[in-house]
N, C-alpha and C positions, 0 to 999 in steps of 0.2 A: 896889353898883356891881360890873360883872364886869368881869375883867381879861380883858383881850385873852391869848392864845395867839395864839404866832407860828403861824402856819402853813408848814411846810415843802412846797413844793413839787418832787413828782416829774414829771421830762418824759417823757411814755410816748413811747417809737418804736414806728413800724409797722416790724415786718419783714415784706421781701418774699417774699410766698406762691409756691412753686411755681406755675403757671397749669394747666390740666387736658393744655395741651400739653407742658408739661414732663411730668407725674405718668405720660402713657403713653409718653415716648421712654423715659424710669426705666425703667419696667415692662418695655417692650419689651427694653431692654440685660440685662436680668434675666434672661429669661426667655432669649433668644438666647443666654449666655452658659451659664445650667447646661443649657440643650440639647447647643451645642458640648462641654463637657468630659464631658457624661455618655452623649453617642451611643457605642456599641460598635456596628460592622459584625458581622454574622453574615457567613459562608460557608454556603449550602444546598447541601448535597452529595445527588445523588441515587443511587437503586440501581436501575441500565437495565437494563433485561428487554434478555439475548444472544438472538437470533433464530434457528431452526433450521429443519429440515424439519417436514412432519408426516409423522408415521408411519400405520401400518396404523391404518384402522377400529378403534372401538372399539362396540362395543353397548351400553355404558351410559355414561353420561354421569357428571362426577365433578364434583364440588364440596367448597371449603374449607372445612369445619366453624367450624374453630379453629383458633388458635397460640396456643403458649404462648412465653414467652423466660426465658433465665435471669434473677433475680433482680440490677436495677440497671445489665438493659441496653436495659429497655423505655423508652426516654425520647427525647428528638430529641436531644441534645448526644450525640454522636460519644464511642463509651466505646471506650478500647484499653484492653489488659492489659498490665501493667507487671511487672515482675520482685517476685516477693516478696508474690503475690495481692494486686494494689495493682491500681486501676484509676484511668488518666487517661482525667477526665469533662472533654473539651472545650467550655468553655460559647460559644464565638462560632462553632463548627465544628457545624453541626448537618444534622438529616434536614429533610425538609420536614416529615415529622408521626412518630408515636410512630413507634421501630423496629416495632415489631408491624404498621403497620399499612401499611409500607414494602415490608415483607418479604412480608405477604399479597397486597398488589397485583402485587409484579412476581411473587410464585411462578405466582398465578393467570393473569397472561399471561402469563409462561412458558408457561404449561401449555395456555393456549387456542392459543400458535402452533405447539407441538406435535402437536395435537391436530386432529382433523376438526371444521370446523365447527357450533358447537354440540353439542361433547363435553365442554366443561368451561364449568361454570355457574360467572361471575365473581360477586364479592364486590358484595350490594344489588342482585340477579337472584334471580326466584323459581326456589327450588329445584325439580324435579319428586320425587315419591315415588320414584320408580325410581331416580332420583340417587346414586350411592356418595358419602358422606360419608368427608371425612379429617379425623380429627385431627392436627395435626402438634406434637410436644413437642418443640422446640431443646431438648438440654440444654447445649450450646455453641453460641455464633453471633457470633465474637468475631475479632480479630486481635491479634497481641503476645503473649509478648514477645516470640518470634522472627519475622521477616518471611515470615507468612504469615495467612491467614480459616481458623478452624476452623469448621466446620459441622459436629455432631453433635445427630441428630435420630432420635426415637424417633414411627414411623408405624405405631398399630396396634401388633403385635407387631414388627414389623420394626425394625432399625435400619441407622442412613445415618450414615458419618461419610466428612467428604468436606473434604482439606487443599487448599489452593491458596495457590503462594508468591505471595509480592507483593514489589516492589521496595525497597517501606518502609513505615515505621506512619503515613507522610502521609494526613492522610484522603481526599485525592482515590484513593491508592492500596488503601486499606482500600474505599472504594467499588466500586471496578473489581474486588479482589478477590469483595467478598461480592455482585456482579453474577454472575463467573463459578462460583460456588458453587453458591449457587442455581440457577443454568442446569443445572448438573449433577443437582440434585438435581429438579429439574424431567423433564430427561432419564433417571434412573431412575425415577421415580414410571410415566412411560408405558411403560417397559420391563416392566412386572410385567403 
């Protein structure tokens, strides 16, 4: 004879399931939420080619080689120089693209509104043979700490160092400074 065993009874509950409309509003709040606290605005600051005359005829045409930049200021985030060889690397303050490649475009228009038409072969233009090629070595190309753009540039054997004060190390005014550096340095290149 078998004994009976009570049986215990468990009452299951259903719990109620998210619905696929609930699981993407979730998602959605998620996703909305670390977008909002993790956007950072950038600032694009640019470096405008200053407009001049053109000067005398040239007989050969010139084109940018190269640049070089000092070491840690080739980069888009807006670098100042700070007291104490310290540099503040502005990361929401930036170029549109690397410095080097800022500084190539506006020199080379610089240099083409200086210049007679088709005297200066811009950057991704085929160069001709007859072309004078420059190299250009910044060994300065910076603002701070005092409120001014150093520009020190070694062309060839030549050298160019060329101050221009600025009203402050803001970067819209570090722009507008290393615009009119440049112009300058544009303006001695066709002086030679």
């Amino acid at each position: 004879m078998k004994c009976p065993v009570p049986s215990t009874q468990y009452q299951v509950r259903a719990h109620p399931s998210l619905g696929t409309g609930h699981w993407a509003l979730l998602l959605a709040f998620l996703f909305a939420s670390c977008s909002f606290f993790s956007k950072t605005k950038s600032t694009i600051y640019t470096i405008d080619r200053v407009p001049s005359q053109v000067t005398a005829a040239r007989t050969t045409p010139m084109a940018i080689n190269s640049i070089e930049l000092p070491a840690g200021f080739d980069r888009k985030e807006i670098v100042v120089r700070k007291a104490n060889n310290q540099l503040d690397v502005r990361g929401t303050e930036q170029w549109p693209a690397t410095l080097s490649d800022v500084v190539l475009h506006t020199l080379a228009y610089d240099l083409a509104d200086r210049l007679p038409a088709g005297m200066m072969i811009l950057p991704g233009a085929t160069k001709p043979a007859s072309a004078k090629s420059i190299d250009i070595v910044f060994e300065d190309l910076s603002a701070g700490p005092d409120p001014k753009v150093v520009l020190d540039a070694r062309i060839g054997s030549a050298r160019e160092r060329i101050e221009v004060p600025v009203t402050s190390l803001k970067s819209a005014d570090v722009a507008t400074g290393m615009s009119q550096a440049l112009a300058q340095l544009a303006d001695r290149l066709v002086a030679r």
